[in-house]
C-alpha positions in Angstrom: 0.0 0.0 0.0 1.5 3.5 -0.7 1.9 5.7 1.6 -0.9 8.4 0.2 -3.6 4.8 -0.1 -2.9 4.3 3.7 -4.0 7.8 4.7 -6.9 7.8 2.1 -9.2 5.9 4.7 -8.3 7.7 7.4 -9.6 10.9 6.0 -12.5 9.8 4.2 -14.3 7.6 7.5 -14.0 10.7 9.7 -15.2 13.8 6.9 -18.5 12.4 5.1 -18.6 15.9 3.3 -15.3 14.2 1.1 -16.9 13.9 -2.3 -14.1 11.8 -4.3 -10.3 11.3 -3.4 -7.8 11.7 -6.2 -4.7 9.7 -5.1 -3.1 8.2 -8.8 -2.4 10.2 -11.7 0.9 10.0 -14.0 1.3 13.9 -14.7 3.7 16.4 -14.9 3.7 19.2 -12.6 1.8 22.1 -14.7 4.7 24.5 -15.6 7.5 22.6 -14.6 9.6 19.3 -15.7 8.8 17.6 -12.5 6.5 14.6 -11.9 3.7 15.2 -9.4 3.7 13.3 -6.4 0.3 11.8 -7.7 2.7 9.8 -10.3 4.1 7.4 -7.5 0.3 7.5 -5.7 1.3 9.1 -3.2 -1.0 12.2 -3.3 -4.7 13.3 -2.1 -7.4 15.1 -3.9 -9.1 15.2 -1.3 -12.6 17.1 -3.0 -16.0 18.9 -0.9 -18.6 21.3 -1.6 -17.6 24.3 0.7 -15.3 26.3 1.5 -15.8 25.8 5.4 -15.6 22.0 4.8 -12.1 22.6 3.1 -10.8 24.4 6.1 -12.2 22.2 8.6 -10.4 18.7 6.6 -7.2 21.3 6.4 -7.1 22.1 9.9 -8.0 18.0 11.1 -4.5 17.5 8.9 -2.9 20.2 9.8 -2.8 19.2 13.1 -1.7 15.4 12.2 0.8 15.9 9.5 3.6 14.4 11.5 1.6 11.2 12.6 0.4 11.6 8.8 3.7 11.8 7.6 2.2 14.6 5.5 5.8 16.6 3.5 3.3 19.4 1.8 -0.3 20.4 2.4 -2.1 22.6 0.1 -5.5 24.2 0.9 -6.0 28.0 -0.4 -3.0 28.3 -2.2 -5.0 29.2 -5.7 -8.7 30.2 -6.0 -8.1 28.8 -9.6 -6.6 25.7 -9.0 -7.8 24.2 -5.8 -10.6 26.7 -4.6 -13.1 27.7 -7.1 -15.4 24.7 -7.6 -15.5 22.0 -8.9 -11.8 21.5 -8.3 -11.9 22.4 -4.6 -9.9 20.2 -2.6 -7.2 20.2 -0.3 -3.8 18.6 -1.0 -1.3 16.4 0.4 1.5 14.5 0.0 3.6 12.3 2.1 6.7 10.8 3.3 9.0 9.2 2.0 9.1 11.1 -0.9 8.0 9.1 -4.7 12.0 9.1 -6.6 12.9 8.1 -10.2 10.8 7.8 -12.8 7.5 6.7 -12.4 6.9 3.4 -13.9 3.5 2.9 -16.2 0.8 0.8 -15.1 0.5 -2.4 -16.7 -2.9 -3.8 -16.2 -3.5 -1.3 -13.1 -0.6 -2.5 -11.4 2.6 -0.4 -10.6 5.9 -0.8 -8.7 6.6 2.8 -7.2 10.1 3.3 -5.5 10.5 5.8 -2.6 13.3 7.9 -1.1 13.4 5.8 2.2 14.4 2.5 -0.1 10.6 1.0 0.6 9.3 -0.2 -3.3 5.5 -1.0 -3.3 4.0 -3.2 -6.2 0.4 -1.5 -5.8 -2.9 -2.4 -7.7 -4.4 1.5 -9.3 -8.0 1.7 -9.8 -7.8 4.5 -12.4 -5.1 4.3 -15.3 -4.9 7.4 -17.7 -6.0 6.4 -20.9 -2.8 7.9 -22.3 -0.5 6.3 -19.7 1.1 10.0 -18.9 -0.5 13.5 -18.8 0.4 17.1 -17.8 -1.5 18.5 -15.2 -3.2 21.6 -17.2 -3.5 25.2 -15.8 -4.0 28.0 -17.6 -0.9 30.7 -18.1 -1.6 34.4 -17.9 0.7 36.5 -20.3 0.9 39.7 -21.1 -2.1 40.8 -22.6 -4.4 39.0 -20.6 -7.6 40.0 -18.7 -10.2 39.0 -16.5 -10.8 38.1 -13.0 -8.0 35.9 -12.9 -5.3 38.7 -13.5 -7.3 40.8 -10.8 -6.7 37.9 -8.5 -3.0 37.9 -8.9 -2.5 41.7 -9.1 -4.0 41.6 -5.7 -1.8 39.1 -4.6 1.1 41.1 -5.7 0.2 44.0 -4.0 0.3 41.9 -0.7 3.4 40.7 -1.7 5.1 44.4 -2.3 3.8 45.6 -5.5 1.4 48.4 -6.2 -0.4 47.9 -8.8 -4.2 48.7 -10.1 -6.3 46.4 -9.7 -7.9 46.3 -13.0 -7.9 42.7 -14.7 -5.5 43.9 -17.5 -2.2 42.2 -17.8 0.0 45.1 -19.1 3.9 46.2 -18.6 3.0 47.1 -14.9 1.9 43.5 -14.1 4.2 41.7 -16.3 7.4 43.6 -15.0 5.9 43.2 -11.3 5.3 39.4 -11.7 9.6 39.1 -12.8 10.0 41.3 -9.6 9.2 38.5 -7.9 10.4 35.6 -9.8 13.9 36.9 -9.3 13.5 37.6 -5.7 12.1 33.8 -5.4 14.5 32.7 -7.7 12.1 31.0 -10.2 12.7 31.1 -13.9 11.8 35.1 -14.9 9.4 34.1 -17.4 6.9 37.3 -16.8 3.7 34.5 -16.7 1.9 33.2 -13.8 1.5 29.7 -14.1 1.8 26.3 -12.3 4.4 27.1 -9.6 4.2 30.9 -10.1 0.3 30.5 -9.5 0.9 29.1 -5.9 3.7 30.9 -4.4 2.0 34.5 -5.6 -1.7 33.2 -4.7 -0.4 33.0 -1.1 -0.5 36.6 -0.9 -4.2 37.0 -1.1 -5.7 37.9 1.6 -8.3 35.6 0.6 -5.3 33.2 1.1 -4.4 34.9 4.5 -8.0 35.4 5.6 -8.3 31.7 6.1 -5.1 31.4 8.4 -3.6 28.3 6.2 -0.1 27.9 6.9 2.3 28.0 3.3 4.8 26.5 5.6 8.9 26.5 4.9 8.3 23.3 3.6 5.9 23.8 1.0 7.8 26.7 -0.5 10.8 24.8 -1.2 9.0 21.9 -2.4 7.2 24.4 -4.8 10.6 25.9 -5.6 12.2 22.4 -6.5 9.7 21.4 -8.6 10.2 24.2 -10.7 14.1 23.5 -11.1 13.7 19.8 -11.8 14.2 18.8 -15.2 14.4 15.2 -15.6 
């Protein structure tokens, strides 16, 4: 059993608002080279209807993730990706860590190797029809608009930026948003997108509002994915 598959039950007996759990899912990490941890099953989806229900399933792990073994947790990162129905769900992923490449399923079955040495030969329910896939999320360029560029101009400005909030992706964003990929040190592409998308959405205060923790750990996990290229 991987280590995601033995926390699966544990969540989903104690929250009956838990409307599906995503735990396998051979992807890419949107934006990055790096596999997700999904790829070695050893992630939760863990989906609900609410926002309240989200934050009271984050708080029940929160509270557990070293008896979970939980490495990153996720829950209000991005209103886009993980907030907005009907992809609202909290993430997780676990210790040890999913290393290598991860193997395709043959007939549902895969043998995933982690970085504590363990290697689990574990039956998957749900194959992807395509046997790999990139997890997709839009990218906001220059020239852009919308609610979505509103939402991360916002976050800027709780980062350090001052910008109007006016749903138009222009010079002002664009140079703002390469602001802040060289002070994270993230490739200076001028787009929001997968990794960009969750370490500037955690400047919300929609993000902040709901007092969930972007711990140490989850930035440099975030950070790492972006530099893997495998």
């Amino acid at each position: 059993m991987t280590p995601a598959a033995a926390n699966c039950r544990l969540a989903v007996e104690r929250f009956d608002f838990i409307t599906r759990v995503g735990v396998y899912n051979r992807r890419k990490i949107s934006g990055t080279s790096s596999w997700s941890q999904h790829s070695w099953a050893n992630a939760l989806d863990m989906h609900m209807v609410t926002i309240e229900e989200g934050d009271q399933l984050y708080a029940w792990l929160h509270a557990r993730r070293e008896e979970l073994g939980i490495r990153v947790l996720l829950w209000r990162v991005n209103r886009h990706w993980n907030v907005a129905p009907p992809a609202r769900h909290v993430h997780a992923d676990f210790w040890p860590k999913g290393i290598g490449t991860p193997p395709l399923t043959q007939r549902g079955i895969g043998t995933f190797r982690y970085s504590d040495g363990r290697v689990v030969k574990a039956k998957i329910r749900k194959v992807p029809a395509q046997g790999e896939g990139v997890e997709q999320m839009s990218v906001l360029k220059r020239g852009d608009s919308g609610a979505a560029v509103s939402y991360y101009q916002t976050a800027l400005n709780g980062w350090r930026s001052d910008l109007t909030v006016d749903g138009a992706f222009g010079p002002a964003t664009e140079s703002e948003v390469r602001d802040y990929q060289r002070a994270a040190e993230l490739e200076n592409t001028g787009t929001i997108g997968g990794v960009d998308s969750f370490l500037i959405g955690r400047y919300h205060p929609e993000f902040k509002a709901g007092d969930h923790e972007l711990g140490e750990t989850e930035v440099k996990a975030l950070i790492e994915a972006s530099r893997i290229v495998t």
